[in-house]
C-alpha positions as CSV (number, residue, x, y, z in Angstrom):
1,X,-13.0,-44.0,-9.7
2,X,-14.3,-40.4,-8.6
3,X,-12.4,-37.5,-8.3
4,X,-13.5,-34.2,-6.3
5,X,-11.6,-31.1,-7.6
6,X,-12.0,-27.9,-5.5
7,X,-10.2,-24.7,-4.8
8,X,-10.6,-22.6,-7.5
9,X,-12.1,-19.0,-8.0
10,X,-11.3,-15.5,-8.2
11,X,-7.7,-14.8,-7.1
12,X,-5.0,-12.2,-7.5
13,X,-2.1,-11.7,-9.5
14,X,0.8,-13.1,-7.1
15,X,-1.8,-15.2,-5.0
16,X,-1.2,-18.4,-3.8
17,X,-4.7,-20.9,-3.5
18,X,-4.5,-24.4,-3.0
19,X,-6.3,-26.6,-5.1
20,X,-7.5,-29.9,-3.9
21,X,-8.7,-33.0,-5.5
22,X,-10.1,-36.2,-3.3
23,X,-10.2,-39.3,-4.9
24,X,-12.9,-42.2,-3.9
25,X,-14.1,-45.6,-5.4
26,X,-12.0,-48.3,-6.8
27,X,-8.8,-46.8,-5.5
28,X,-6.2,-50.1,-5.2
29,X,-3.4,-49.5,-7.1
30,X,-2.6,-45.4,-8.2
31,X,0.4,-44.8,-10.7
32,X,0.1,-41.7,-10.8
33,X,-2.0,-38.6,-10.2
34,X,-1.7,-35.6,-12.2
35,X,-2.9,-32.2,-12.6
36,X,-3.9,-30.7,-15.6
37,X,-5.0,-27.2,-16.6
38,X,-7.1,-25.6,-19.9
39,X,-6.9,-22.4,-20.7
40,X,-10.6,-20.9,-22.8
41,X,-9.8,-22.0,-27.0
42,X,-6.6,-24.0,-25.8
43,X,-5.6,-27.6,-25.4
44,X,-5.6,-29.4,-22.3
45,X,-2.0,-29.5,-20.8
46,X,0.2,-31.1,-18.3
47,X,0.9,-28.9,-15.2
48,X,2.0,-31.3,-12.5
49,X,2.4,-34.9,-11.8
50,X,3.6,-37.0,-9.2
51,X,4.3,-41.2,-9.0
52,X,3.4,-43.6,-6.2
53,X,7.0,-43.4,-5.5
54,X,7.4,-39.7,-4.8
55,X,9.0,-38.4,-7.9
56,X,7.5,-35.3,-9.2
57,X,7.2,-33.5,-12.8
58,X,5.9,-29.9,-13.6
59,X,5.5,-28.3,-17.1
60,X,8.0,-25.4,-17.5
61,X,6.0,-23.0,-17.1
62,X,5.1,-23.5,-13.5
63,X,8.0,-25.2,-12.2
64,X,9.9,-22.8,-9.4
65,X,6.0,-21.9,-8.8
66,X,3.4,-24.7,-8.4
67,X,4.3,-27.7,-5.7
68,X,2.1,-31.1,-6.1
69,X,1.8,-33.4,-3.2
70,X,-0.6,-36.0,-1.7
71,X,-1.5,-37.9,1.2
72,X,-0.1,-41.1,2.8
73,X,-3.3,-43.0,1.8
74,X,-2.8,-41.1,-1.8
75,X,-6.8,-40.8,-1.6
76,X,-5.8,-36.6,-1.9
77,X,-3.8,-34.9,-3.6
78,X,-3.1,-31.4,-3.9
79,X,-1.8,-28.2,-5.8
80,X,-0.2,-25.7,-3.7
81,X,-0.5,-22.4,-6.6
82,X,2.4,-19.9,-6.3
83,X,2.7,-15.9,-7.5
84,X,0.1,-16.6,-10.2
85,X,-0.4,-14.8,-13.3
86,X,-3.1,-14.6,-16.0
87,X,-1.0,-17.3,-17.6
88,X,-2.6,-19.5,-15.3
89,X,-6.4,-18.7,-15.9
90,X,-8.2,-21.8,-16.4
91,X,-10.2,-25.0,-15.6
92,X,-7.9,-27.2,-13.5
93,X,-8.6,-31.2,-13.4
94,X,-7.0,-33.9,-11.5
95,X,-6.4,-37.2,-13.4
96,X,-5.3,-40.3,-11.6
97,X,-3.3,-43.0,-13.2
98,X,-3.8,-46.9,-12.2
99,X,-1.8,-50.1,-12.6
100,X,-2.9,-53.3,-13.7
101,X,-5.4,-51.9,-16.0
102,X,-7.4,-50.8,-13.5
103,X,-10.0,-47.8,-13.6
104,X,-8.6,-44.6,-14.4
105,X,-10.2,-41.0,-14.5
106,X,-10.9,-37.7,-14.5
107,X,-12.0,-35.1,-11.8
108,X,-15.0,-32.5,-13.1
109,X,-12.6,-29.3,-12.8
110,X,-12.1,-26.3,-11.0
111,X,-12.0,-23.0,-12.1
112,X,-8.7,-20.5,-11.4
113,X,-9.2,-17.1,-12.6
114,X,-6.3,-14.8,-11.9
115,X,-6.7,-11.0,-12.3
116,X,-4.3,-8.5,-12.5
């Protein structure tokens, strides 16, 4: 499994990018896909996730803000970044979740850096 993250860069206080991640390979049977975020000297953390059926999750911090969605084909999925703040500085990775014990994995990142 291959994951393309893109999207990021420099953006404004209150912007709103979109961040993008395309998944490829051995793609028969996604869970889940998520998106995750680390900030510089923190943990890597749960932002938003949504299942094969629809249903959607968001850390508290973003919820009200950040809306995830994907494709039909659930080949993309995507980030749609609300009225950010320096909060949510930091490298940005889509993870997608299999069934049946099949491949999982982890896009490369994408860099957000909000300033004010």
């Amino acid at each position: 499994v291959q994951l393309q993250a893109s999207g990021g860069g420099l953006v404004q206080a209150g912007g709103s990018p979109r961040l993008s991640c395309v998944a490829s390979g051995d793609i028969l049977a996604i869970d889940s896909t998520g998106w995750y975020r680390q900030a510089a000297g923190k943990q890597r953390e749960l932002v938003a996730v949504i299942t094969s059926s629809g249903t959607t999750n968001y850390a508290d911090s973003v919820k009200g803000r950040f809306i995830i969605s994907r494709d039909k084909a659930e080949t993309t999925a995507y980030l749609q970044m609300n009225n950010l703040n320096g909060d949510d500085t930091g490298v940005y990775y889509c993870n997608v979740q299999q069934r049946y014990g099949l491949p999982s994995g982890w896009g490369q990142g994408t860099l957000v850096t909000v300033s004010s």
